[in-house]
ROKOLFI-894211 format. One record per residue (C-alpha): residue number from 1; residue in three letters; chain; y negated, x negated, z. Coordinates in nm, 3 decimals, always signed. Layout:
// ROKOLFI-894211
NODE_seq_type_mol_yy_xx_zz
NODE_NUM_ALA_A_Y_X_Z $
...
END
This chain:
// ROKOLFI-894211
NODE_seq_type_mol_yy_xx_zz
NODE_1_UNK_A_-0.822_-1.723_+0.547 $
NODE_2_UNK_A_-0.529_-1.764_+0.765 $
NODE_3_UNK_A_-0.184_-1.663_+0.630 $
NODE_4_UNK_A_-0.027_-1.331_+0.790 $
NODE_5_UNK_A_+0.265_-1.131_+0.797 $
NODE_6_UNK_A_+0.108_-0.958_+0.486 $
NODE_7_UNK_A_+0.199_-1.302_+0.307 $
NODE_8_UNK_A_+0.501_-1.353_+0.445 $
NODE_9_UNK_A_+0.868_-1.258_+0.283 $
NODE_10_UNK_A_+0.989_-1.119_+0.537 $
NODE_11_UNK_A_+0.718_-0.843_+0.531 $
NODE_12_UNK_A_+0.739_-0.540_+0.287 $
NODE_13_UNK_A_+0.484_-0.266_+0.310 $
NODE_14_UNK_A_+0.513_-0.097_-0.023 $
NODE_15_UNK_A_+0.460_+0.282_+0.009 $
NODE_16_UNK_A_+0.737_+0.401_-0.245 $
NODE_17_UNK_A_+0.977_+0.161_-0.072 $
NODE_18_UNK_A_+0.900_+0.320_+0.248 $
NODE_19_UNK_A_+0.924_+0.613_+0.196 $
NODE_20_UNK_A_+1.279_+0.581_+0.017 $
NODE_21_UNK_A_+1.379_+0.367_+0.352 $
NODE_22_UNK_A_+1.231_+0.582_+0.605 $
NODE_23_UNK_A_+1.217_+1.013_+0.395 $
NODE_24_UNK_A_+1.108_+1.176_+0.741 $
NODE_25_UNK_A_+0.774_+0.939_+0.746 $
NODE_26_UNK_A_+0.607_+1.214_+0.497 $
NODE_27_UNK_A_+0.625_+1.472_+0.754 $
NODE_28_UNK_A_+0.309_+1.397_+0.896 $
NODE_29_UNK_A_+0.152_+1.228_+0.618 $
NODE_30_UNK_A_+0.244_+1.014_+0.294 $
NODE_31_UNK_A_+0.317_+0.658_+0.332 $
NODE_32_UNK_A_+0.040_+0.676_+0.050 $
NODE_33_UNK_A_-0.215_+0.762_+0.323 $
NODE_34_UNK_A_-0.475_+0.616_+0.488 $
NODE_35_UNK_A_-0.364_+0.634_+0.802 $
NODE_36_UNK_A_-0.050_+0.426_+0.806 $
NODE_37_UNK_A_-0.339_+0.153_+0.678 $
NODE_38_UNK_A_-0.101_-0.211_+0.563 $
NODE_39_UNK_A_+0.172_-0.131_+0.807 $
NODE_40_UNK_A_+0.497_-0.233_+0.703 $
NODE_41_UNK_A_+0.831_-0.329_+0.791 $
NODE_42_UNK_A_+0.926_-0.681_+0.912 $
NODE_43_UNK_A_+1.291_-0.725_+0.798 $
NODE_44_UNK_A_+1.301_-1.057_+0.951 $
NODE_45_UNK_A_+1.254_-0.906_+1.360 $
NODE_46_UNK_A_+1.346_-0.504_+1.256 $
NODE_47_UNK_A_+1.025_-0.361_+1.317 $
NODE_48_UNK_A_+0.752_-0.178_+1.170 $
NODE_49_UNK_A_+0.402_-0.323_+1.225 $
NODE_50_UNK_A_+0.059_-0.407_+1.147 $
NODE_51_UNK_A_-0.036_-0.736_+0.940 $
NODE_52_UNK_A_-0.218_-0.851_+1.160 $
NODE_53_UNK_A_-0.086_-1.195_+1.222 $
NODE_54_UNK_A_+0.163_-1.432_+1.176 $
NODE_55_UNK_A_+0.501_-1.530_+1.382 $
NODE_56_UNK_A_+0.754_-1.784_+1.415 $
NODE_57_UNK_A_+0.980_-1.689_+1.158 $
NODE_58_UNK_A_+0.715_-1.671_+0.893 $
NODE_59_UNK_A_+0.788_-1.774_+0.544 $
NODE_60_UNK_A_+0.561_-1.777_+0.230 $
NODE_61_UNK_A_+0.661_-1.504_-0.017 $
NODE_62_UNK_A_+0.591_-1.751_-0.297 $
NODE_63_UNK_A_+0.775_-2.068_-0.233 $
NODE_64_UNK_A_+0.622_-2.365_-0.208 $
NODE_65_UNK_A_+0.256_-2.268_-0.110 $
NODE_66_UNK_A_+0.132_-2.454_+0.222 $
NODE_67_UNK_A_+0.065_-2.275_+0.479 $
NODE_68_UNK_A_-0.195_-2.353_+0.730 $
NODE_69_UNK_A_-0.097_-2.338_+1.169 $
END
């Protein structure tokens, strides 16, 4: 299986974290819930997306694991 932004560093997708980052997101729903999916935040490029793939800037969380292109 190919490497996405789910294992990359930059990527952070933890519910209580967003939820602490982002406190309006529970107005519709919990970052808990089903229908935010994996979605996360890319700190590297600012933006909130699916892990769906992998970019340029990616970088394994745990260092020195290959990655393949």
């Amino acid at each position: 299986m190919l490497p996405t932004c789910r294992d990359c560093k930059y990527f952070n997708n933890d519910p209580a974290w967003l939820e602490k980052e982002f406190p309006c997101m529970n107005a519709l729903s919990s970052a808990y819930g089903s229908a935010r999916g994996e979605a996360g935040v890319c700190s590297r490029l600012d933006i909130y997306l699916a892990p769906v793939k992998k970019c340029v800037f990616f970088e394994h969380r745990h260092a020195g694991l290959l990655t393949v292109s």
